[in-house]
PDB file of N, H, CA, C and O in Angstrom:
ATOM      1  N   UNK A   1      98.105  16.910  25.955  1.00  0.00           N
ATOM      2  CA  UNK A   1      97.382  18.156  25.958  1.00  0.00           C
ATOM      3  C   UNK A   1      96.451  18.263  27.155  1.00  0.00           C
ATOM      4  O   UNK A   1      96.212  19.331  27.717  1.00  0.00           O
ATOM      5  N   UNK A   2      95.860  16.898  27.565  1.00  0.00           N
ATOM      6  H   UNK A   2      96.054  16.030  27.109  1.00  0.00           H
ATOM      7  CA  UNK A   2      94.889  16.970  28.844  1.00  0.00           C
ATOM      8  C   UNK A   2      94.157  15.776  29.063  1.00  0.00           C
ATOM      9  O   UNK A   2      94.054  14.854  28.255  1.00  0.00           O
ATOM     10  N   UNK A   3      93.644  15.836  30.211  1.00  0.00           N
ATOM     11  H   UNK A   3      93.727  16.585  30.868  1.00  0.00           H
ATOM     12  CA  UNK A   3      92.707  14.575  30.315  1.00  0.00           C
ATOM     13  C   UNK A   3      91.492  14.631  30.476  1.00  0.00           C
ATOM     14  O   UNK A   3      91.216  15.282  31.484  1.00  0.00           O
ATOM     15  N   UNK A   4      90.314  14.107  29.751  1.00  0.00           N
ATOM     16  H   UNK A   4      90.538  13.579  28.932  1.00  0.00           H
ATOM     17  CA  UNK A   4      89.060  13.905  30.450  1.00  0.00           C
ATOM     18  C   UNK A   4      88.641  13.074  31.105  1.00  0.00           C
ATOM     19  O   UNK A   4      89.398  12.135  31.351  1.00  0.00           O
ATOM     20  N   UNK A   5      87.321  13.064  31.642  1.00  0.00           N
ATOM     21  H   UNK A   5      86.706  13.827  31.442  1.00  0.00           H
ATOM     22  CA  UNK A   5      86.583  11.827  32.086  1.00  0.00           C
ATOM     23  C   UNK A   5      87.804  11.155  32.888  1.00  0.00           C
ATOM     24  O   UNK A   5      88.301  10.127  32.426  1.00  0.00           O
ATOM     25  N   UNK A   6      88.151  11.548  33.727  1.00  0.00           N
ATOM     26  H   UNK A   6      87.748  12.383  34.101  1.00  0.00           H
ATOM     27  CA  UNK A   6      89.216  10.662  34.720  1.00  0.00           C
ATOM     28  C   UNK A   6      87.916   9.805  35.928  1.00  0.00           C
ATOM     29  O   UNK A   6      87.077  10.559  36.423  1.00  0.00           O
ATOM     30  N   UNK A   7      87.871   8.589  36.226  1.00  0.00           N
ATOM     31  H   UNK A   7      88.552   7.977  35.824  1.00  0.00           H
ATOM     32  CA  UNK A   7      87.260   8.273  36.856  1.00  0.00           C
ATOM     33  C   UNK A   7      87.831   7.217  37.837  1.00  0.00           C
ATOM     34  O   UNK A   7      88.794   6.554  37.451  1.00  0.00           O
ATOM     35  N   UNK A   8      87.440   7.055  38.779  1.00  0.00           N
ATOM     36  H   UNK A   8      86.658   7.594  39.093  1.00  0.00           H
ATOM     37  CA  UNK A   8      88.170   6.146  40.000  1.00  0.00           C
ATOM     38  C   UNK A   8      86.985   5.200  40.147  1.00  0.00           C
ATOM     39  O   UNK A   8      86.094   5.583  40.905  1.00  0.00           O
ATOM     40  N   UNK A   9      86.860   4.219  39.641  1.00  0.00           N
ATOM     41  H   UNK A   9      87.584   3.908  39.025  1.00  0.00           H
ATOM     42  CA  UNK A   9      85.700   3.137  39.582  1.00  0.00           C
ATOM     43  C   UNK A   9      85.350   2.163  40.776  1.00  0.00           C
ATOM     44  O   UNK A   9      84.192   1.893  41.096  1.00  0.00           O
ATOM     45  N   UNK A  10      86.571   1.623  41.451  1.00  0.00           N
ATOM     46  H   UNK A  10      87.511   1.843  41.191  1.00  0.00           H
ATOM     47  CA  UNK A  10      86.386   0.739  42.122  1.00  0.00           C
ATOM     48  C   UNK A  10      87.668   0.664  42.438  1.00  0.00           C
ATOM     49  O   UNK A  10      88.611   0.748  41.651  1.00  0.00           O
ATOM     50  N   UNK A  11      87.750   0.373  44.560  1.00  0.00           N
ATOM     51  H   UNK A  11      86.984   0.305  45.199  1.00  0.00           H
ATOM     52  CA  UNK A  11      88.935   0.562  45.007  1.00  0.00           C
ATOM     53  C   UNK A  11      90.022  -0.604  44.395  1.00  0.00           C
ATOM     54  O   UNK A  11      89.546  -1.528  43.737  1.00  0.00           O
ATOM     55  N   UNK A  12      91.143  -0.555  44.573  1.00  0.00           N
ATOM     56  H   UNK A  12      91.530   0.196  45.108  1.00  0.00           H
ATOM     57  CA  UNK A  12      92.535  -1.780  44.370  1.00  0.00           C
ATOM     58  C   UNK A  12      93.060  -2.014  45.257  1.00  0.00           C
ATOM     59  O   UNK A  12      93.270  -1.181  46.139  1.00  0.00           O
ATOM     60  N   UNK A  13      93.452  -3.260  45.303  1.00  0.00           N
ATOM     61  H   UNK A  13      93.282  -3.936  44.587  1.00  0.00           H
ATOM     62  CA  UNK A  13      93.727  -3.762  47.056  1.00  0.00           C
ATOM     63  C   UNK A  13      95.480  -4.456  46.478  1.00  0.00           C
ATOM     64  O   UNK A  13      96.087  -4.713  45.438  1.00  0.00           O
ATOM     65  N   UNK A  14      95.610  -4.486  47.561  1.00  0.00           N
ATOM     66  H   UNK A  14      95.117  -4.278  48.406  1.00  0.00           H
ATOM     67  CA  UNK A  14      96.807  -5.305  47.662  1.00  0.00           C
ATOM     68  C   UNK A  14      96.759  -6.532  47.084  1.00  0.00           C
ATOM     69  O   UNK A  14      95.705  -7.123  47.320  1.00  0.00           O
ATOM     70  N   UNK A  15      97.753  -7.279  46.223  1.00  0.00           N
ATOM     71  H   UNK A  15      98.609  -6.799  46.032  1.00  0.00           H
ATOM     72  CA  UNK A  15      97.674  -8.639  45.236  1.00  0.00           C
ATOM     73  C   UNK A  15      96.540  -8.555  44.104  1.00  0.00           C
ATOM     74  O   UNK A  15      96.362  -9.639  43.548  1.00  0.00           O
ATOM     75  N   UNK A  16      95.802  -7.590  43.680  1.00  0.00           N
ATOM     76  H   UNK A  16      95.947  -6.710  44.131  1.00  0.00           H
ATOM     77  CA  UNK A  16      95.187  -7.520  42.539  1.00  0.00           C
ATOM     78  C   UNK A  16      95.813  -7.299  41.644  1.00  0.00           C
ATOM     79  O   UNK A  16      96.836  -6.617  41.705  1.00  0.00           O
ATOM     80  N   UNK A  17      95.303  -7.883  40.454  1.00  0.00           N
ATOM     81  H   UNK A  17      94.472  -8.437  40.404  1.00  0.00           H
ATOM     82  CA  UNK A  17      96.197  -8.242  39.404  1.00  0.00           C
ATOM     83  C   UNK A  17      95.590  -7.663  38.226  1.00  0.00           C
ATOM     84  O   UNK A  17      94.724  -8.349  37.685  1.00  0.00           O
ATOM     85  N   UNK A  18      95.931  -6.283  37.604  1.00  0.00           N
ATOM     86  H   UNK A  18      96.635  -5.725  38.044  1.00  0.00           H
ATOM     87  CA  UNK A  18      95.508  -5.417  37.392  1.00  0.00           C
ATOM     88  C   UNK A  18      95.968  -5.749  35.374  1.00  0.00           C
ATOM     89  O   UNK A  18      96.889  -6.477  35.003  1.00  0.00           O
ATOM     90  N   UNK A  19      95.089  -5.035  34.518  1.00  0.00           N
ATOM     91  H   UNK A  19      94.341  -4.444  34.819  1.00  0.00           H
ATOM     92  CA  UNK A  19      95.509  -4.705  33.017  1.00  0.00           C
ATOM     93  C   UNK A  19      94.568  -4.106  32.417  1.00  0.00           C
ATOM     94  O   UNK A  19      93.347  -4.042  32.559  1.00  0.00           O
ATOM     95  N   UNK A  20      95.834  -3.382  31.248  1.00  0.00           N
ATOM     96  H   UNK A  20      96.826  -3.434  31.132  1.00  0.00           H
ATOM     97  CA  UNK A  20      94.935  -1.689  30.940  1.00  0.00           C
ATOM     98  C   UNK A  20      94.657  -2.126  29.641  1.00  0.00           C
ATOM     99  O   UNK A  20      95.433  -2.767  28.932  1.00  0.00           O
ATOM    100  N   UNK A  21      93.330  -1.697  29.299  1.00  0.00           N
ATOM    101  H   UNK A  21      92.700  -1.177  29.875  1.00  0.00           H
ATOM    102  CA  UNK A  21      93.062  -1.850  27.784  1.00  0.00           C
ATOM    103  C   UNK A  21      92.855  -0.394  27.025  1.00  0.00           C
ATOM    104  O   UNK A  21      92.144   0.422  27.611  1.00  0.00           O
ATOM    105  N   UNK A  22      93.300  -0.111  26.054  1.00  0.00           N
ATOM    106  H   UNK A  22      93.878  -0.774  25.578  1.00  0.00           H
ATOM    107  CA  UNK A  22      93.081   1.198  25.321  1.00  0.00           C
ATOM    108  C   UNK A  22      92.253   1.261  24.240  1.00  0.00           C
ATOM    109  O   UNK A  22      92.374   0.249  23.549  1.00  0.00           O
ATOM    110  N   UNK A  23      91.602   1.903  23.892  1.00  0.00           N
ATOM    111  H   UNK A  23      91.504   2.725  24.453  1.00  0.00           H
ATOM    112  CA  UNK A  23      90.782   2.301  22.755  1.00  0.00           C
ATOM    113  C   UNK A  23      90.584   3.696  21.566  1.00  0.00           C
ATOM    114  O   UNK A  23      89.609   4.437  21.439  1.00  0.00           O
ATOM    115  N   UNK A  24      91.433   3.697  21.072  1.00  0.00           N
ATOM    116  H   UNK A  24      92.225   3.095  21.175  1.00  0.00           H
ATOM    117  CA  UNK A  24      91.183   5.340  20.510  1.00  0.00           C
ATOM    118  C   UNK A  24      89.831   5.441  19.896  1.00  0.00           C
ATOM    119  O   UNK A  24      89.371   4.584  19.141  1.00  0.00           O
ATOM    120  N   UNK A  25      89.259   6.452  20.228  1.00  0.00           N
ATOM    121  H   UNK A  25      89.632   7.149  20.841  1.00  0.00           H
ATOM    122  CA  UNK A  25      87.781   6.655  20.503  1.00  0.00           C
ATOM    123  C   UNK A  25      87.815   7.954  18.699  1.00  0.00           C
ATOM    124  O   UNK A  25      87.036   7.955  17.745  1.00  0.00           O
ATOM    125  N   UNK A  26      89.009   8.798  18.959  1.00  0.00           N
ATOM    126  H   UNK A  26      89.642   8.797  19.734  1.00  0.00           H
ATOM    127  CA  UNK A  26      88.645   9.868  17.751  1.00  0.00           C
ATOM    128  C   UNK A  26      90.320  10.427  17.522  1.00  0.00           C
ATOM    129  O   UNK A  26      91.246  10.725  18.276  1.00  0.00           O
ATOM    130  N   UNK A  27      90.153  10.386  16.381  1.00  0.00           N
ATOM    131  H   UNK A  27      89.400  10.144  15.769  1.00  0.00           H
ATOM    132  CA  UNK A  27      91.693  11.242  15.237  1.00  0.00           C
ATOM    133  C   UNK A  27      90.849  12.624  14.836  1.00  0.00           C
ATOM    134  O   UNK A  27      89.627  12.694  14.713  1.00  0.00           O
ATOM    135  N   UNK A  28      91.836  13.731  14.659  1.00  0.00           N
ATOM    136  H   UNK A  28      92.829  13.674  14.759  1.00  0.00           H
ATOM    137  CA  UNK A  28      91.366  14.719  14.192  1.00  0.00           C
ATOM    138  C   UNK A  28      92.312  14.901  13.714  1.00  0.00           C
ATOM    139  O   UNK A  28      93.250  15.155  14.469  1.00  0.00           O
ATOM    140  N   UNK A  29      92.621  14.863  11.938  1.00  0.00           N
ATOM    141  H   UNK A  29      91.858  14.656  11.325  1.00  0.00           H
ATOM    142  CA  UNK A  29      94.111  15.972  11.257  1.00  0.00           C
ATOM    143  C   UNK A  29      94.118  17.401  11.857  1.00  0.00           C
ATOM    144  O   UNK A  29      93.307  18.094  12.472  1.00  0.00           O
ATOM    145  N   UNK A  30      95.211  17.519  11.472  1.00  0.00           N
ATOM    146  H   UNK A  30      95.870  16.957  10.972  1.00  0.00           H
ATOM    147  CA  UNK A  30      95.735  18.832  11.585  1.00  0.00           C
ATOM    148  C   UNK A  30      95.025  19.584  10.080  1.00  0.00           C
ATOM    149  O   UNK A  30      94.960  18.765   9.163  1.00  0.00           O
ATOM    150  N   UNK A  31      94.627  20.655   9.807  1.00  0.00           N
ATOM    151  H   UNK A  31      94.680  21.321  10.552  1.00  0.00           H
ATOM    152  CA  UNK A  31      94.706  21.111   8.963  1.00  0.00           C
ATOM    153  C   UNK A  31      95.927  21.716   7.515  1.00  0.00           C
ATOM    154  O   UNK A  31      95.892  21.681   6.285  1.00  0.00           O
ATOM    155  N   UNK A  32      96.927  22.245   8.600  1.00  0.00           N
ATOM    156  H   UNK A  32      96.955  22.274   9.599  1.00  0.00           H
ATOM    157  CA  UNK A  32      98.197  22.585   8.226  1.00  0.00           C
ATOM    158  C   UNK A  32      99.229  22.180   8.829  1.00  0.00           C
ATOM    159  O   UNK A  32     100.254  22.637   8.324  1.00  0.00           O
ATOM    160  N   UNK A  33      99.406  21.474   9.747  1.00  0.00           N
ATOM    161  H   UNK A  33      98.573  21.102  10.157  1.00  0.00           H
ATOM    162  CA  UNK A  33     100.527  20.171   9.703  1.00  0.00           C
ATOM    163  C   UNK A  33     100.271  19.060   9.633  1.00  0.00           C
ATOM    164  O   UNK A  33      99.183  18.529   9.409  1.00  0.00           O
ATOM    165  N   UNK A  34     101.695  18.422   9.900  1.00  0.00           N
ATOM    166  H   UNK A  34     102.579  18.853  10.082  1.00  0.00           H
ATOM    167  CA  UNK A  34     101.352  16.674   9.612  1.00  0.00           C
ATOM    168  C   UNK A  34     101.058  16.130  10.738  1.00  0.00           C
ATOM    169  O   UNK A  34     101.796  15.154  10.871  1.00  0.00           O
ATOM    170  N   UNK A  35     100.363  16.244  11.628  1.00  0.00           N
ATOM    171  H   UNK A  35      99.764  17.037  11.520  1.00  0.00           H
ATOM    172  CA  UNK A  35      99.779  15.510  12.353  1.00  0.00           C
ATOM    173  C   UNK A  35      98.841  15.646  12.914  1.00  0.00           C
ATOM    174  O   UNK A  35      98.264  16.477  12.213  1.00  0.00           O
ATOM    175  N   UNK A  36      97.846  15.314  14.177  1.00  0.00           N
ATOM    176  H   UNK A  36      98.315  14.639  14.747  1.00  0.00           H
ATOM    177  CA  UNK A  36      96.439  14.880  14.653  1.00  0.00           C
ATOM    178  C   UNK A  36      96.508  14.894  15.979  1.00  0.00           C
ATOM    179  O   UNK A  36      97.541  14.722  16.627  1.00  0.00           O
ATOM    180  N   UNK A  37      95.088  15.159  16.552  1.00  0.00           N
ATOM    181  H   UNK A  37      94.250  15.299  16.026  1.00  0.00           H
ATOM    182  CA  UNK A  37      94.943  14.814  17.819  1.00  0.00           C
ATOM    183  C   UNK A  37      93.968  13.792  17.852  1.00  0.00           C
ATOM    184  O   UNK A  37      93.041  13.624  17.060  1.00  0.00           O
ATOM    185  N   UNK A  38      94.324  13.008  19.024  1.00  0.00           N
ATOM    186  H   UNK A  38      95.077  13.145  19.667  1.00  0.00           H
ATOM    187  CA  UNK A  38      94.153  11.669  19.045  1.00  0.00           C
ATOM    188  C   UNK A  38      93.504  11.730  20.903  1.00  0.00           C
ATOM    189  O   UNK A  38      94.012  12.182  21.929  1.00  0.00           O
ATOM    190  N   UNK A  39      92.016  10.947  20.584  1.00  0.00           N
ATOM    191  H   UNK A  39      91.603  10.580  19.751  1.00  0.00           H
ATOM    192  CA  UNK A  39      91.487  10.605  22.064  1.00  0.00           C
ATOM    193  C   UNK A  39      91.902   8.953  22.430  1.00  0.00           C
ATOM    194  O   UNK A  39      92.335   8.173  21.582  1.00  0.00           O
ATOM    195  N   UNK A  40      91.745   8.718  23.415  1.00  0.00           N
ATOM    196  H   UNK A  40      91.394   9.351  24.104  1.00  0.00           H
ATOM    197  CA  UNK A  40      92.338   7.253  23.418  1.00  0.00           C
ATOM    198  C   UNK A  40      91.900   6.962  25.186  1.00  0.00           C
ATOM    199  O   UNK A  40      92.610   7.181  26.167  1.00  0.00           O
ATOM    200  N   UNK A  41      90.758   6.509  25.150  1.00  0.00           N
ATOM    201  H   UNK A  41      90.181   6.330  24.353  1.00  0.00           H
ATOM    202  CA  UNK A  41      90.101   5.917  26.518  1.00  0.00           C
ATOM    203  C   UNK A  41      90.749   4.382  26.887  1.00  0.00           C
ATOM    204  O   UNK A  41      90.767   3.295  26.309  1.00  0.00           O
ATOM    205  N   UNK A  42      91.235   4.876  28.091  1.00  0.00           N
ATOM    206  H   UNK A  42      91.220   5.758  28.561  1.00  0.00           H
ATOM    207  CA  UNK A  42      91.863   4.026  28.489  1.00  0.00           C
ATOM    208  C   UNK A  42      91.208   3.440  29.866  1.00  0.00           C
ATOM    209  O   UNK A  42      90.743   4.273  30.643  1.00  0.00           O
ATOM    210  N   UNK A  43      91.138   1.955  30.241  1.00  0.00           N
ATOM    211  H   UNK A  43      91.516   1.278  29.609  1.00  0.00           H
ATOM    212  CA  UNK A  43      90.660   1.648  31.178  1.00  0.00           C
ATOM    213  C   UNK A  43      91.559   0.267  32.000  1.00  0.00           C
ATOM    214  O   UNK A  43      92.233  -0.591  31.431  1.00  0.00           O
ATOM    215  N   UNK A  44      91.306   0.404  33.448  1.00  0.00           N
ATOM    216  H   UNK A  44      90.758   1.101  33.910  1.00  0.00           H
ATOM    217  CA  UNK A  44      92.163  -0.692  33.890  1.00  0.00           C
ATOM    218  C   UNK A  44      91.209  -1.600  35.023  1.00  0.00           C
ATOM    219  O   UNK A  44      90.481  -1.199  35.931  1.00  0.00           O
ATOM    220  N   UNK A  45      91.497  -2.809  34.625  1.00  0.00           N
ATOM    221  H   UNK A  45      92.089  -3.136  33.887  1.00  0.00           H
ATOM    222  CA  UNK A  45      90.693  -3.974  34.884  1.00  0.00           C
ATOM    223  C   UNK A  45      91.086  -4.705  36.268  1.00  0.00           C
ATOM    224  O   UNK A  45      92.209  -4.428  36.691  1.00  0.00           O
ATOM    225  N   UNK A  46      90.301  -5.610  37.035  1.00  0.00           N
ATOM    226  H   UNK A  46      89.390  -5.835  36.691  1.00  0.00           H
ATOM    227  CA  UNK A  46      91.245  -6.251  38.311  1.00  0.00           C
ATOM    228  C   UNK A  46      91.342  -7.656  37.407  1.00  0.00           C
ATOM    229  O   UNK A  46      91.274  -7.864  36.195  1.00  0.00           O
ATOM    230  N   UNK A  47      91.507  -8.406  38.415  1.00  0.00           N
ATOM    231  H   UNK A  47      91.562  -8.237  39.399  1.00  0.00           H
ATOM    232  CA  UNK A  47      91.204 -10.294  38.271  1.00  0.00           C
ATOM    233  C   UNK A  47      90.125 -10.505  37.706  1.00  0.00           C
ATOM    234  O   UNK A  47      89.974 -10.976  36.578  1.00  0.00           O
ATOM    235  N   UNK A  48      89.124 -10.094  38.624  1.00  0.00           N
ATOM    236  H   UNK A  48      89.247  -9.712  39.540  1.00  0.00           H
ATOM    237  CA  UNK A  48      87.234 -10.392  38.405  1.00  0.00           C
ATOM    238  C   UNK A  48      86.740  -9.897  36.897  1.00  0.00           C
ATOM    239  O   UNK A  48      85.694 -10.310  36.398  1.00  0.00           O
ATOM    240  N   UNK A  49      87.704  -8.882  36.184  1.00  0.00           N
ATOM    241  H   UNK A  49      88.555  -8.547  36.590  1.00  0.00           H
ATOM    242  CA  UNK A  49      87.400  -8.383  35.321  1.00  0.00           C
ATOM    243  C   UNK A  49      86.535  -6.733  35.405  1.00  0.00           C
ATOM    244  O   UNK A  49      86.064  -6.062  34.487  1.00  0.00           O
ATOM    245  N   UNK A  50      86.579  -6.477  36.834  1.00  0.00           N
ATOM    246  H   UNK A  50      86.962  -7.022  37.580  1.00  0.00           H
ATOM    247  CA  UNK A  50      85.620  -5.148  36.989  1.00  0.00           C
ATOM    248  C   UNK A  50      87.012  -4.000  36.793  1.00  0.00           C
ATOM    249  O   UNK A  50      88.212  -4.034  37.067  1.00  0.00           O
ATOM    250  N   UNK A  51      86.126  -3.073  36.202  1.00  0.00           N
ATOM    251  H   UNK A  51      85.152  -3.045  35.980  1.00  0.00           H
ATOM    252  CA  UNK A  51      86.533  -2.042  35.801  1.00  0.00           C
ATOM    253  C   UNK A  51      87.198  -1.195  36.970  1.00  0.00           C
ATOM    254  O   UNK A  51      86.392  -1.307  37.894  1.00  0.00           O
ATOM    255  N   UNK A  52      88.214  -0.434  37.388  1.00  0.00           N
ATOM    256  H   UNK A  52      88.868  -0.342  36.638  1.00  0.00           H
ATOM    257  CA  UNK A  52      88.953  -0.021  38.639  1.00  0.00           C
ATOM    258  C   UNK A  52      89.052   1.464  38.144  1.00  0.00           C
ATOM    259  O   UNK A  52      89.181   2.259  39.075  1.00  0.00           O
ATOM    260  N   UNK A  53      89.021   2.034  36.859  1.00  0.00           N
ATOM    261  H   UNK A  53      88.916   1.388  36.102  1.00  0.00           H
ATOM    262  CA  UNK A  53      89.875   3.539  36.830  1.00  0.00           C
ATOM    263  C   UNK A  53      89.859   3.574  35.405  1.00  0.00           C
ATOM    264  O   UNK A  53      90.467   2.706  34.779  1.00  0.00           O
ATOM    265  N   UNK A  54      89.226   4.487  34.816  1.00  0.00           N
ATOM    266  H   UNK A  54      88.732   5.192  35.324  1.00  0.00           H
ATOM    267  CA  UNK A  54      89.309   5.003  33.574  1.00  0.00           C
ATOM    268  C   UNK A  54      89.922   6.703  33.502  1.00  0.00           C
ATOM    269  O   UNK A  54      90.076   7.481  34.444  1.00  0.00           O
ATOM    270  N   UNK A  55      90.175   6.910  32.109  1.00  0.00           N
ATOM    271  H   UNK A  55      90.050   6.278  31.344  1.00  0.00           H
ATOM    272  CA  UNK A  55      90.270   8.043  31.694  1.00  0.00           C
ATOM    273  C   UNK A  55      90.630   8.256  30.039  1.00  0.00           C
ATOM    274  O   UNK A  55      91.271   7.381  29.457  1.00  0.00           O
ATOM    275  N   UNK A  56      90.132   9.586  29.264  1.00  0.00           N
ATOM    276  H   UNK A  56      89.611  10.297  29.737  1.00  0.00           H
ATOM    277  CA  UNK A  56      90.914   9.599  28.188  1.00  0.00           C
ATOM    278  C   UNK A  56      91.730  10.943  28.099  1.00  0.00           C
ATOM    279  O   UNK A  56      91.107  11.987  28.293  1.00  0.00           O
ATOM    280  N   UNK A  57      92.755  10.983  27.887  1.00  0.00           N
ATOM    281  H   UNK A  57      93.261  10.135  27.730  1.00  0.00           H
ATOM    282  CA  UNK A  57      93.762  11.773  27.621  1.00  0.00           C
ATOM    283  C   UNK A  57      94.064  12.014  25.740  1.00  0.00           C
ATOM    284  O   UNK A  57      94.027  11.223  24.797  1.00  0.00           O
ATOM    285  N   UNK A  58      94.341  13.412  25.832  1.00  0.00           N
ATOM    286  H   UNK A  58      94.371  14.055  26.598  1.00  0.00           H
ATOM    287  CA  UNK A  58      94.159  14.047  24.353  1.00  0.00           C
ATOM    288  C   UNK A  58      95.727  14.566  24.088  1.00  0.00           C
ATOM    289  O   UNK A  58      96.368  15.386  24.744  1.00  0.00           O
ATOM    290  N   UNK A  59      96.169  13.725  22.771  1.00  0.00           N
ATOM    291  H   UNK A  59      95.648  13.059  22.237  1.00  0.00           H
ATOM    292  CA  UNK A  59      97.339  14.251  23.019  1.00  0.00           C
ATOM    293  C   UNK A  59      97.630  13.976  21.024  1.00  0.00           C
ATOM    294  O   UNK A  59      96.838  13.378  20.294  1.00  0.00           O
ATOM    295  N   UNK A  60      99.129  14.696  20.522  1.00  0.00           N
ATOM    296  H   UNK A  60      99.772  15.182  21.115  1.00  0.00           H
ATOM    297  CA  UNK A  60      99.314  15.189  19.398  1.00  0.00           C
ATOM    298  C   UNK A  60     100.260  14.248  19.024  1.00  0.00           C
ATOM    299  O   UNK A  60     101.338  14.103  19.600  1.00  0.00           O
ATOM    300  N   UNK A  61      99.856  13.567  18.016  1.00  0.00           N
ATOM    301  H   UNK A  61      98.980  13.685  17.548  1.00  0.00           H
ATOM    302  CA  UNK A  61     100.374  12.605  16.673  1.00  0.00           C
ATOM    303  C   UNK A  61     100.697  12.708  15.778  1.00  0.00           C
ATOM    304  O   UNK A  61     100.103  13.251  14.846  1.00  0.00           O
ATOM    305  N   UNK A  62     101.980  12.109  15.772  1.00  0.00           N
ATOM    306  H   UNK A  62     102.462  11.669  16.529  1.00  0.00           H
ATOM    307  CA  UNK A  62     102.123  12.896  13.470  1.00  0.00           C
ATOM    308  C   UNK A  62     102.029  11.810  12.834  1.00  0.00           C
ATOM    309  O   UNK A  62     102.412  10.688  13.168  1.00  0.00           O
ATOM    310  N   UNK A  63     101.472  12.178  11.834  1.00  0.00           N
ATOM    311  H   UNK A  63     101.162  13.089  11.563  1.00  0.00           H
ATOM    312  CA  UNK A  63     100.836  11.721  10.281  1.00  0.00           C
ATOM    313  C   UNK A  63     101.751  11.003   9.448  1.00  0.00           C
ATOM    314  O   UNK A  63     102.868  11.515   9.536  1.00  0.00           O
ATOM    315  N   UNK A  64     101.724  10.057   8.705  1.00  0.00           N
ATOM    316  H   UNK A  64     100.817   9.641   8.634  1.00  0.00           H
ATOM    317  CA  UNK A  64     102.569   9.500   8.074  1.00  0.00           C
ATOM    318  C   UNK A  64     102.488  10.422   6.535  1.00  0.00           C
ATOM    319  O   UNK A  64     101.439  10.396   5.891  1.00  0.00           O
ATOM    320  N   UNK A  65     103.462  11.064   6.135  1.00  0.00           N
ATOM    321  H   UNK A  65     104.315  11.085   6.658  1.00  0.00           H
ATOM    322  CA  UNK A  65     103.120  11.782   4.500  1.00  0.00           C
ATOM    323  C   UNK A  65     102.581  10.554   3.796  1.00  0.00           C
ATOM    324  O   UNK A  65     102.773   9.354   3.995  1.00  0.00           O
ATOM    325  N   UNK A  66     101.755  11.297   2.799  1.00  0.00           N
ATOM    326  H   UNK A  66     101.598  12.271   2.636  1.00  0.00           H
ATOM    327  CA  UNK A  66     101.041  10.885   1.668  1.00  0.00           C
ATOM    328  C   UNK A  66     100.035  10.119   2.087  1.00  0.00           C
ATOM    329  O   UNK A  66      99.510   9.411   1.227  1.00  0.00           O
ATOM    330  N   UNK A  67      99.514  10.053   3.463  1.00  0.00           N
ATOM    331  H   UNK A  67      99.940  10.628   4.162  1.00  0.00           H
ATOM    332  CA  UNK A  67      98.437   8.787   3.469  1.00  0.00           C
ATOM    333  C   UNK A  67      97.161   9.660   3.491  1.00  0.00           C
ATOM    334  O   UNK A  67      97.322  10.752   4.035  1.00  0.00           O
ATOM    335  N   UNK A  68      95.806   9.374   2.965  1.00  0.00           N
ATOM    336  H   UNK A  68      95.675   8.487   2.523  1.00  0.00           H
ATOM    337  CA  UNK A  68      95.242  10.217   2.988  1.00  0.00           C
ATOM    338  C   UNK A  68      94.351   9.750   4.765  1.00  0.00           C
ATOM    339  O   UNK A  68      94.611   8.982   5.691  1.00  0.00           O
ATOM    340  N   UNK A  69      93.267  10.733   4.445  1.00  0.00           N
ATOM    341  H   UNK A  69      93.056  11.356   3.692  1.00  0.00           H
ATOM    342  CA  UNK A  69      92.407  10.470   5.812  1.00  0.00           C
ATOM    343  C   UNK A  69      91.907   9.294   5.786  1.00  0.00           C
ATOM    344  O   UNK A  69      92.194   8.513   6.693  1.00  0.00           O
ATOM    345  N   UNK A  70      91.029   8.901   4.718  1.00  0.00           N
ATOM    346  H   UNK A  70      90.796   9.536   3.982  1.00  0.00           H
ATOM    347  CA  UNK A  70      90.357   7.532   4.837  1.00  0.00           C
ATOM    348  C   UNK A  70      91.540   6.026   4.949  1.00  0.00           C
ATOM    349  O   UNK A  70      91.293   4.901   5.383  1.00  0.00           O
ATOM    350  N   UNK A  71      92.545   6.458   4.499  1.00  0.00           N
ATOM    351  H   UNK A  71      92.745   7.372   4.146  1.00  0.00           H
ATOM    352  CA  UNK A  71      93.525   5.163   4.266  1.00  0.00           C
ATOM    353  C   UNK A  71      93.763   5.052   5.919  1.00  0.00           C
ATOM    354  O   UNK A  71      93.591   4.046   6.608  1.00  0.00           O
ATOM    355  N   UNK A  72      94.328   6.739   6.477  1.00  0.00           N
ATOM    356  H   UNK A  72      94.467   7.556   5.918  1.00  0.00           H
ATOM    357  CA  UNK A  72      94.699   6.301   7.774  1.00  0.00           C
ATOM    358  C   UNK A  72      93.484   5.967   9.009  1.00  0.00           C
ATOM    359  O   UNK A  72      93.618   5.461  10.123  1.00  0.00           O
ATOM    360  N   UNK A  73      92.351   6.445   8.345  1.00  0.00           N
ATOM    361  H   UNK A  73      92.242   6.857   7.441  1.00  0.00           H
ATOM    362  CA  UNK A  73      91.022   5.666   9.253  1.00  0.00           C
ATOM    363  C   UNK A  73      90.788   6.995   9.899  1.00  0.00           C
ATOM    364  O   UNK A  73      89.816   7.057  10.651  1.00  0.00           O
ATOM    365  N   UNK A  74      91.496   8.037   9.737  1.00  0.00           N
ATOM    366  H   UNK A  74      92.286   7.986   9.126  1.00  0.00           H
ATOM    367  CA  UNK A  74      90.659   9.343  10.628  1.00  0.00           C
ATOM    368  C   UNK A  74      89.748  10.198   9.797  1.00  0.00           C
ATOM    369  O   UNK A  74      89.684  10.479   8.600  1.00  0.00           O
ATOM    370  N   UNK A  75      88.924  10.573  11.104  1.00  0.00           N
ATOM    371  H   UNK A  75      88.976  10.345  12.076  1.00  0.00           H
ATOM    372  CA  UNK A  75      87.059  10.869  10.822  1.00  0.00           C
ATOM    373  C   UNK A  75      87.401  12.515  10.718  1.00  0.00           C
ATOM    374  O   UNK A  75      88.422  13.009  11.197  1.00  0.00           O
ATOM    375  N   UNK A  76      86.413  13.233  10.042  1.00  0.00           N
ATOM    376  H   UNK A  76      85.584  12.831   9.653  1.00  0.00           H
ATOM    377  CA  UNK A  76      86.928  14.248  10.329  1.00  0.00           C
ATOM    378  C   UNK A  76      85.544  14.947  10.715  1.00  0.00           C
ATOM    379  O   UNK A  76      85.531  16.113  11.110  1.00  0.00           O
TER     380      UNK A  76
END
C-alpha cells in the first residue's frame, strides 16, 4: 500500500556484509473482510552492527477464519 519513514542511515561500501531484521510494529483487522493491515519496520545492519537503511512499508494480510483478535495478537 506504501512506505513510511524510508531512511538512508549510513553509507554501504563494497564487501559489507549486510542483514535485515523486521519487526511488525501494528495489525489492524479489517472490519468486513478477512484480513489486516500490517506495519512492519524493517531495518538493515553492516558487520559493525550500525544501522545502514530503514523503512516501514504498509501492506494487506489475510486473517486466518475463526481466530479471534486477541488469539491472533492484533491491537485494535
Amino acid at each position: 500500500m506504501g512506505v513510511n519513514e524510508l531512511r538512508w542511515l549510513a553509507p554501504v561500501r563494497p564487501g559489507d556484509v549486510l542483514h535485515l531484521e523486521g519487526e511488525i510494529t501494528e495489525l489492524i483487522p479489517s472490519k468486513t473482510r478477512p484480513q489486516g493491515i500490517v506495519w512492519i519496520k524493517w531495518t538493515m545492519f553492516n558487520q559493525r552492527g550500525e544501522a545502514v537503511y530503514s523503512f516501514t512499508p504498509i501492506g494487506i494480510v489475510p486473517r486466518k477464519p475463526g481466530i479471534s483478535d486477541q488469539e491472533s495478537g492484533i491491537r485494535k
